[in-house]
C-alpha positions in Angstrom: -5.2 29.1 -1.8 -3.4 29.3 1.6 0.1 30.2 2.3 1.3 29.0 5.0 2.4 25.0 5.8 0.0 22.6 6.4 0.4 20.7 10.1 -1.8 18.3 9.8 -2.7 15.7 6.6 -6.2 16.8 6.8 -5.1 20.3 6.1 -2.7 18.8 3.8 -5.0 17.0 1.6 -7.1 20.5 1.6 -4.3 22.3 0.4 -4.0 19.9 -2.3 -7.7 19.5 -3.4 -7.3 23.8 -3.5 -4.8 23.4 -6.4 -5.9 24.2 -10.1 -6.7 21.4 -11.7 -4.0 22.5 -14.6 -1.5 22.6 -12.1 -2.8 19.4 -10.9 -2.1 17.5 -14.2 -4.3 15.1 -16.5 -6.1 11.9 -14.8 -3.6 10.3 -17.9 -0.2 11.0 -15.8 -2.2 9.5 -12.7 0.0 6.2 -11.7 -1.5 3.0 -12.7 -2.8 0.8 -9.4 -0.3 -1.8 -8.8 -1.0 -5.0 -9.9 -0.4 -8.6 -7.7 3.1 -9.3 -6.2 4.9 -12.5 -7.8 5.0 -15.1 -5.0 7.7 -15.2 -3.0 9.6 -18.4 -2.7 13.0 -19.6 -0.8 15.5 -21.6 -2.7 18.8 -23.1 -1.7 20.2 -20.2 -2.6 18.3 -18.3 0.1 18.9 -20.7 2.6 23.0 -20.9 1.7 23.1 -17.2 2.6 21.7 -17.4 6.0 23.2 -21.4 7.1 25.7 -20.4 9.9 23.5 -17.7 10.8 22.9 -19.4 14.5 26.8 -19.0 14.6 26.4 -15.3 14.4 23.3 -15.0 17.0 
């Protein structure tokens, strides 16, 4: 294993892939991918906070 800082992310991600896999951790704590955003949608509400808005620009 090295010892000193890694300066670039290549020799980042080799001084990760060098780590014990116990020190690593179990493929079970590994984060779930993320699933599909929720749509996102303007209300009036969204439009009431920005109405004057041309007032301010």
């Amino acid at each position: 294993m090295k010892t000193t800082e890694a300066d670039t992310l290549a020799e980042l991600i080799d001084d990760c892939t060098d780590l014990p896999r116990e020190l690593r951790g179990a493929e079970s704590d590994a984060h779930p991918e993320p699933g599909a955003a929720t749509p996102w949608q303007v209300d009036d509400a969204n439009y009431a906070q920005v109405v004057d808005l041309d007032v301010y620009v």
